[in-house]
C-alpha positions in Angstrom: 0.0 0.0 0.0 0.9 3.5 -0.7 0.7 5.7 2.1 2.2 9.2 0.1 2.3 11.5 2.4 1.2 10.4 5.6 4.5 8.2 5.7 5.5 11.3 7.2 3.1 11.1 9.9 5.2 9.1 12.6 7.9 10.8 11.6 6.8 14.4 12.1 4.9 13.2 15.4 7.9 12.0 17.0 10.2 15.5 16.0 7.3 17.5 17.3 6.3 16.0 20.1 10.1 15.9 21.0 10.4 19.7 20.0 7.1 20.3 22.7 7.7 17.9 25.3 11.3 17.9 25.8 10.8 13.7 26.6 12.7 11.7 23.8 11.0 8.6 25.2 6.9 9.5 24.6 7.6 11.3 22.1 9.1 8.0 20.4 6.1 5.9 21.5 3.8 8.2 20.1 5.1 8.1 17.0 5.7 4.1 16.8 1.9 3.8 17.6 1.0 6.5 14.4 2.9 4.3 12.2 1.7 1.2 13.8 -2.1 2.5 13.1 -1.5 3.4 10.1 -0.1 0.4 9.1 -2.9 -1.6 11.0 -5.7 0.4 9.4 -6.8 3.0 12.5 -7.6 -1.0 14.5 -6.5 -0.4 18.0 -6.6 -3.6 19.0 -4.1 -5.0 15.8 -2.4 -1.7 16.4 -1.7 -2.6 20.1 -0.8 -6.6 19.3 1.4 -5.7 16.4 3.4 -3.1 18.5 4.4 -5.3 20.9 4.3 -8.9 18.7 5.8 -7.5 15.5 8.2 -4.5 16.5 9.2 -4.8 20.5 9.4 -8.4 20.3 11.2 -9.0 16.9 13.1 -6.1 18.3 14.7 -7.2 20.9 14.8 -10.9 20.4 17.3 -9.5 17.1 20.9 -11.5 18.3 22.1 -7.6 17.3 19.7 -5.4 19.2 19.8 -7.6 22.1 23.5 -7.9 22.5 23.5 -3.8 22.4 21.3 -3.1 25.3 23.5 -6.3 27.2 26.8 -4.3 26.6 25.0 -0.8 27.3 24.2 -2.8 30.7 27.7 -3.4 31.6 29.1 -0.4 30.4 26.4 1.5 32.7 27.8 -0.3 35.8 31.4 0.3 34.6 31.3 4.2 34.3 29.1 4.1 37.6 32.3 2.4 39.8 34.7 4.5 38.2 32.8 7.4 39.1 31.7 6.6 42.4 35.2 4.5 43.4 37.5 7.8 43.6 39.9 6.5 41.4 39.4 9.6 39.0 39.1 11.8 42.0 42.5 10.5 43.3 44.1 10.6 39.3 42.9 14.6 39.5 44.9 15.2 42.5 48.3 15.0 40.5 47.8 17.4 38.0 47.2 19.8 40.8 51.1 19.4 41.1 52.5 20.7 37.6 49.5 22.7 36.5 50.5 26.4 37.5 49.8 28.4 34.5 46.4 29.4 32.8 47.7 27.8 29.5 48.7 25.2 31.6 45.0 25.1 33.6 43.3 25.7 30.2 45.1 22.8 28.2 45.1 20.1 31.4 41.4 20.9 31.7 40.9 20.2 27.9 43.3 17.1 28.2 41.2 15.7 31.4 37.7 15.9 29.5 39.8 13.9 26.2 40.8 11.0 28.9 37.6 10.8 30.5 35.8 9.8 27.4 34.4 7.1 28.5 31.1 9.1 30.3 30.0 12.2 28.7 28.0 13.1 31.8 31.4 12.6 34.3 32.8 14.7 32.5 32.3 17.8 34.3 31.3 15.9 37.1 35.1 14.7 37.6 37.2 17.1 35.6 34.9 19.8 37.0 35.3 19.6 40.4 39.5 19.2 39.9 40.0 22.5 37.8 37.6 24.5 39.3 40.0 26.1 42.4 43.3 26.1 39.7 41.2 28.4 37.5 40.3 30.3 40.2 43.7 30.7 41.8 45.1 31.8 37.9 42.4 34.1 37.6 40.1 32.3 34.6 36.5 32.7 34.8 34.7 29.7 35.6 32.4 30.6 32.2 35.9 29.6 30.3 36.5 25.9 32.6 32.4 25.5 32.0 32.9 26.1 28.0 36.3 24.0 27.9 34.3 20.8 29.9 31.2 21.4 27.9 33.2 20.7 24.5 34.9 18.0 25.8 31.9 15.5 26.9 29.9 15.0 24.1 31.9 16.0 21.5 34.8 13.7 22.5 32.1 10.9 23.5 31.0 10.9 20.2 34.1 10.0 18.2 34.7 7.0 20.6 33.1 3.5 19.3 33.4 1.4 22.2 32.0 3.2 24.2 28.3 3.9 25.4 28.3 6.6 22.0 29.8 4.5 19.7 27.2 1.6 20.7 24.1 3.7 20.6 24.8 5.5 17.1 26.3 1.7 15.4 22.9 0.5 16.7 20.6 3.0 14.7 23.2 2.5 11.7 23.2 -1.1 11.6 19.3 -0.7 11.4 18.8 1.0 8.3 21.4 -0.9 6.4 19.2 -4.0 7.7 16.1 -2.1 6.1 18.0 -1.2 3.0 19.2 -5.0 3.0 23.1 -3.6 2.0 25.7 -5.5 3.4 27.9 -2.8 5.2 29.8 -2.5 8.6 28.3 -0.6 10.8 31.5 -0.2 12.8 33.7 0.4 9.4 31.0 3.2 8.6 31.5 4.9 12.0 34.9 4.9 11.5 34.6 6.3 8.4 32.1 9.1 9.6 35.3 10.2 12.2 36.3 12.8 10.1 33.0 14.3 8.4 32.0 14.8 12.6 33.3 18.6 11.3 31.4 20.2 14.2 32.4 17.9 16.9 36.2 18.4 15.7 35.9 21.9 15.5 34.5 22.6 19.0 37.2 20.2 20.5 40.1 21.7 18.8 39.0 25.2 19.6 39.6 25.4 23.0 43.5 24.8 22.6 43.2 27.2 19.7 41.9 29.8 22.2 44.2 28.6 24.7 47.5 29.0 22.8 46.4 32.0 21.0 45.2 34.1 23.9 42.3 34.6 21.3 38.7 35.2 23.7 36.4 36.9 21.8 32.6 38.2 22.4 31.0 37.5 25.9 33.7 34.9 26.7 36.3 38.0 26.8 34.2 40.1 28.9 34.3 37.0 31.0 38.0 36.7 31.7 38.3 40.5 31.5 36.0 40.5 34.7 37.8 38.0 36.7 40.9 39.4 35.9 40.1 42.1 39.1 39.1 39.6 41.6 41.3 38.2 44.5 42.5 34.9 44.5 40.3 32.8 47.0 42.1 32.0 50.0 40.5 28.4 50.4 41.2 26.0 48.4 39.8 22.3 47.8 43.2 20.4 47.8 42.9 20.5 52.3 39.6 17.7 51.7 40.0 14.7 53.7 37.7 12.1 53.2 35.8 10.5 56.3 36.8 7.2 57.5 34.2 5.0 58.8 34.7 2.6 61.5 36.1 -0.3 59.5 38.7 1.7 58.0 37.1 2.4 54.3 37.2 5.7 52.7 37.5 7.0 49.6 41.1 8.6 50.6 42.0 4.9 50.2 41.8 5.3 46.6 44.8 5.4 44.1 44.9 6.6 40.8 45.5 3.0 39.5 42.1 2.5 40.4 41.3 4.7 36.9 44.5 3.3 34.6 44.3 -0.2 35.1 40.5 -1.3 34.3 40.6 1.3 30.8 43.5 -0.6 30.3 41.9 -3.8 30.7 38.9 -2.7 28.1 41.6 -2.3 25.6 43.8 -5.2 26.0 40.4 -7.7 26.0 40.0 -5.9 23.1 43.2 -6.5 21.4 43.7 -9.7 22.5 40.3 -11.2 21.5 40.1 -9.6 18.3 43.7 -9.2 17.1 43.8 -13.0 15.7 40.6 -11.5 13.5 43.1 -8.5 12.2 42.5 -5.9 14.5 42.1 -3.1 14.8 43.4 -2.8 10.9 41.0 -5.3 9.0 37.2 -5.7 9.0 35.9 -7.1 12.2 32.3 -8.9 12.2 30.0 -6.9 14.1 28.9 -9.4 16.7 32.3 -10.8 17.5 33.3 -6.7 18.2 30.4 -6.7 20.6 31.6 -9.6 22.6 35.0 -8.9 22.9 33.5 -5.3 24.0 31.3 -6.8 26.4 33.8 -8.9 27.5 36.3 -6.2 28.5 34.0 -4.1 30.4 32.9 -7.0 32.4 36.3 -7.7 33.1 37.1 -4.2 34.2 34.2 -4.3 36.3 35.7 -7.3 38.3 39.1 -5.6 38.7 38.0 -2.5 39.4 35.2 -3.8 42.2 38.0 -6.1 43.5 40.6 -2.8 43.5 37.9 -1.1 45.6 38.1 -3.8 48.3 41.4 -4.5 48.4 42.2 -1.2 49.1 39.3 -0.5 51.7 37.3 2.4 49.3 34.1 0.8 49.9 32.0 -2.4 51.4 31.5 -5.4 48.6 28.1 -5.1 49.2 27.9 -1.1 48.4 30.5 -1.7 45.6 28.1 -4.0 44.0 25.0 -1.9 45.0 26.7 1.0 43.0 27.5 -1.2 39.8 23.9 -2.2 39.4 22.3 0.8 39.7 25.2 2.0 36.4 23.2 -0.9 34.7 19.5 0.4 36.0 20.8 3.8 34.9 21.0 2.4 31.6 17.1 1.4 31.1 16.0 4.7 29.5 18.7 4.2 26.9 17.8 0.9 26.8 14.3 2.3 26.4 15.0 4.8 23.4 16.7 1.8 21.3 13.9 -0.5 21.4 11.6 2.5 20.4 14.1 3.8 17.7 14.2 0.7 16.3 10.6 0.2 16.0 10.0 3.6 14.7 12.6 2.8 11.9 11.1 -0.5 11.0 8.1 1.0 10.7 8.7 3.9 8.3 10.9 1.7 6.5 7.7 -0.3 6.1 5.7 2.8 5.4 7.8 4.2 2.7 8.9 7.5 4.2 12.5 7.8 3.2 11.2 6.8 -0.4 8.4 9.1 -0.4 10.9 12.1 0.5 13.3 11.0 -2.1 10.6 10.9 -4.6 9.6 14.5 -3.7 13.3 15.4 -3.9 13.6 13.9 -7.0 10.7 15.5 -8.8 11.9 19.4 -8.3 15.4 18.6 -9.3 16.8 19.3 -5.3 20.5 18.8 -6.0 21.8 16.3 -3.8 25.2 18.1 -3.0 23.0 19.8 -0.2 21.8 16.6 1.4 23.9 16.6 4.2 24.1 20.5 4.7 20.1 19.6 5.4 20.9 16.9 7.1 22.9 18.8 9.5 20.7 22.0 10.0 17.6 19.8 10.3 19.6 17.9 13.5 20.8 21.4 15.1 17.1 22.7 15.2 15.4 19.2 17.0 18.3 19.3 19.5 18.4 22.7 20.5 14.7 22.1 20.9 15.3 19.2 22.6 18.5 19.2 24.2 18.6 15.7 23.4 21.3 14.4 21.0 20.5 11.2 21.2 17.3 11.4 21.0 17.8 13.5 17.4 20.1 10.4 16.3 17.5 8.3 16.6 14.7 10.4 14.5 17.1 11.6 11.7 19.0 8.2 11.1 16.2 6.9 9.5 15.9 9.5 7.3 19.7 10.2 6.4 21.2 6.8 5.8 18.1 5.9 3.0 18.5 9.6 1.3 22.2 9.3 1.3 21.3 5.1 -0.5 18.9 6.9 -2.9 21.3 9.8 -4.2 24.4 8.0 -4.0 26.1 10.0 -0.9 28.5 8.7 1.0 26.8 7.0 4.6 29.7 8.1 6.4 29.2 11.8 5.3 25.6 11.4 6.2 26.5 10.2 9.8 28.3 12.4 10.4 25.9 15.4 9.1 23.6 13.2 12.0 26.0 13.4 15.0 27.1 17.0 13.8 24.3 18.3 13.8 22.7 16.9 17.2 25.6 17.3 18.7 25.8 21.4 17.5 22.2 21.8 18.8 23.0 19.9 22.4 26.0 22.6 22.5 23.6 25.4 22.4 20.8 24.2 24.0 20.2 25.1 27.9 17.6 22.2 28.1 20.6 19.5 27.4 21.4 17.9 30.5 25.4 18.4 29.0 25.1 22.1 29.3 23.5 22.1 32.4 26.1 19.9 34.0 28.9 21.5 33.1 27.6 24.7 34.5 27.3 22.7 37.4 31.0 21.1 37.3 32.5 24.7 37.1 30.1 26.3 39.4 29.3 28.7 36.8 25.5 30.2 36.5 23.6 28.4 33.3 22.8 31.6 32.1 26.1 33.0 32.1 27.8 29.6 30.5 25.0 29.3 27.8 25.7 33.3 26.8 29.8 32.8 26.8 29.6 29.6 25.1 27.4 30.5 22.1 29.4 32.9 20.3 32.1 30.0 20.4 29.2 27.6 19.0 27.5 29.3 16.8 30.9 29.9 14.5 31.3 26.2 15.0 28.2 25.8 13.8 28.3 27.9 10.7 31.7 26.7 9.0 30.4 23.0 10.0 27.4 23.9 7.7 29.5 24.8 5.2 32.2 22.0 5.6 28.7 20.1 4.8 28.1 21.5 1.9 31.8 21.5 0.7 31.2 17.6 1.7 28.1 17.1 -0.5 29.9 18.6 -3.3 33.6 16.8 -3.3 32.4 13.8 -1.3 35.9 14.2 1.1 37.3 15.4 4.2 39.2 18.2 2.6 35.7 19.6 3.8 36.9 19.5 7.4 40.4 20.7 6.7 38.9 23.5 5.3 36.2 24.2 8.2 39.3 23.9 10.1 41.4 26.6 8.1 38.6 29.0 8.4 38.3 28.9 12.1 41.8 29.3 12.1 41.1 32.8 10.0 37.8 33.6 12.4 40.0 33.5 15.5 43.0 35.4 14.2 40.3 38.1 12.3 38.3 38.8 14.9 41.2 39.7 17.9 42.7 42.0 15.2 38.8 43.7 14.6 38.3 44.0 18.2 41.9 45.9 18.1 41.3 48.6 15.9 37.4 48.7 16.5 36.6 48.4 20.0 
């Protein structure tokens, strides 16, 4: 049957209802139960049985799908020990010892949010906390350390495939290539995508661009400008002792090993269960990636829980109390697969992607702007949203078939995707990103949102046309040159604001 136009129906529902309710997860179900009505005739009762019997069951009973949300488990109640065992906290505690410059603060900051890429969220719960009295003490505005941990979450999160990220964004890929019935890697095209991410490289390589330059420009001048007067606080966080309880555990027990050793762990499963299959150089099949994966976090989990008690940080039983609830954590993403999956079977089933193509097609829209579209249409439904994820999971698909159809490259349209999400996130005040690291830096929302802007919005605009040099050449020269302009933005505007202001 030909549905025409209201193919878009589910779709449009979803992005709305996101856009209005700011709740990723109803807004998802409402618009898996459109597509399911439509596809069941308006019957509410075949509606209601093939939702459950034909999507969420074949969903998750899928050897792919189901192996997903088992890793996402484990590598909930990883990143919930490591954030919760004070190995991080103790790791922090060094670089208090050879950071004494702001280029020094400024580039150590940056560097902390690049190790800790395994949680975007800890980010500027850990690295936060750690820089926060050095940039007082050097006199940088806590707007600059809220910017710096902001651009180093999810950007950084996002170009990591093992990881929660990688998992989550593989899962939706893998999806439509299932839909399109094209036999492609999903992790190969990830890999691939790495450098058409043009907005998430730009914002992370700004901030040492910034740093080294002495460049600030706009609000984020008037920022260090301002705390450039204050006095240097005469407490600092460095004198915290942590309580001992009556057995002798406290987080003071920690040691910075406690951090090292179970990443490094994750890696070496990694290497040595997958190295006989060629890698990390030669294709590796998807599910065998996923085991090792799963493998190596569960592994670091044991080390690290057994680091905990040998070293008196916590009680087994609270040890293992704070690894579960990293895997109950992980329901609601859980919870937005299972529904993004649904969704897409069903609009593959309705004929959305085809019916946009066709539309496409018949005014001659030249498809060299595809993924310029691709990545303005994912900036406006997450800065509505403030959910990047949630945005992955209504544009995928959407992108991957139009990029099939016109004969794009699927990297470049991933990474139009997870550029453009990730550029709306960045701007947003709703995402929960922006909010932390306001929070980590102890900086007022307002204030960080109003500093950081300026900073994204350029980011934003030579991505979009990165985007469009992409559509056109179909290579990351795009990126180089997105790259070369900022270069010429950061340079031009200090010598403007020298002779004009």
């Amino acid at each position: 049957m030909d549905f025409g136009a209201l193919s878009l129906l589910p779709s449009l529902i979803a992005i709305g209802l996101a856009i209005k309710t700011k709740n990723v997860i109803f807004s998802l179900f409402c618009g898996c139960l459109t597509g399911v009505l439509l596809l069941c005739h308006g019957n509410p009762f075949l509606a209601s049985k093939a939702l459950i019997g034909d999507y969420f069951f074949k969903q998750v009973m899928d050897s792919y799908n189901a192996g997903n949300i088992v890793l996402i488990l484990f590598i909930g109640g990883f990143i919930k020990l490591l954030e919760n065992g004070g190995g991080a906290q103790s790791f922090a505690k060094y670089v208090h010892k050879v950071v004494d410059t702001p280029l020094k603060a400024q580039l150590g900051a940056w560097l902390g949010g690049v190790v800790i890429f395994f949680t975007d969220l800890g980010t500027a719960l850990l690295v936060g906390p750690v820089f926060r009295p050095l940039f007082d003490k050097l006199k940088l505005s806590r707007e600059k350390l809220a910017w710096v941990l902001d651009s180093t979450s999810s950007p950084v999160a996002v170009l990591i495939p093992f990881i929660g990220w990688g998992v989550y964004i593989m899962g939706l890929v893998e999806a439509q290539f299932k839909n399109l019935h094209v036999d492609v890697s999903d992790y190969e095209t990830f890999m691939q995508a790495i450098p058409f991410q043009i907005y998430t490289i730009l914002a992370v390589i700004m901030i040492p661009l910034i740093a080294i330059t002495k460049k600030d420009f706009a609000a984020m001048k008037a920022a260090e400008d301002a705390v450039a007067d204050k006095p240097v606080p005469e407490e600092m966080e460095d004198d915290y002792v942590a309580p001992v309880d009556e057995d002798g555990y406290s987080l003071g027990n920690s040691n910075p090993l406690m951090l090292i050793l179970p990443i490094l762990a994750v890696f070496a499963t990694l290497v040595i269960d997958l190295a006989p299959l060629g890698f990390p150089f030669a294709k590796i099949p998807g599910n065998a990636f996923r085991v090792a994966l799963t493998t190596g976090y569960f592994l670091a989990g044991v080390l690290l829980m057994v680091m905990i008690y040998c070293l008196k940080v916590k009680k087994p039983k609270e040890t293992f109390s704070i690894y579960v609830k990293g895997m109950v954590n992980m329901t609601e993403v859980a919870i937005i697969l299972l529904l993004a999956w649904s969704l897409s079977a069903m609009i593959g089933k309705l004929g959305t992607a085809k019916y946009i193509i066709g539309i496409l097609q018949s005014i001659n829209f030249t498809p060299i702007l595809i993924p310029a579209c691709i990545f303005l249409f994912g900036a406006v439904i997450s800065f509505s949203t403030g959910s990047s994820w949630g945005t992955f999971a209504m544009l995928m698909p959407l992108a991957i078939p139009m990029g099939h159809a016109f004969g794009i490259s699927y990297a470049i349209c991933l990474g139009a995707v997870l550029s453009g999400g990730l550029f709306g996130d960045h701007c947003s005040p709703l995402s929960d990103t922006t909010i932390l690291s306001s929070m980590g830096a102890e900086c007022n929302l307002v204030d960080h949102v109003r500093t950081q802007l300026p900073y994204a919005s350029i980011n934003g605009v030579l991505a979009f046309i990165g985007f469009i040099i992409a559509g056109i050449t179909g290579s990351a020269i795009s990126t180089a040159i997105s790259v070369g302009l900022l270069l010429v933005v950061i340079f031009g505007w200090n010598y403007y604001e020298r002779k004009h202001i």
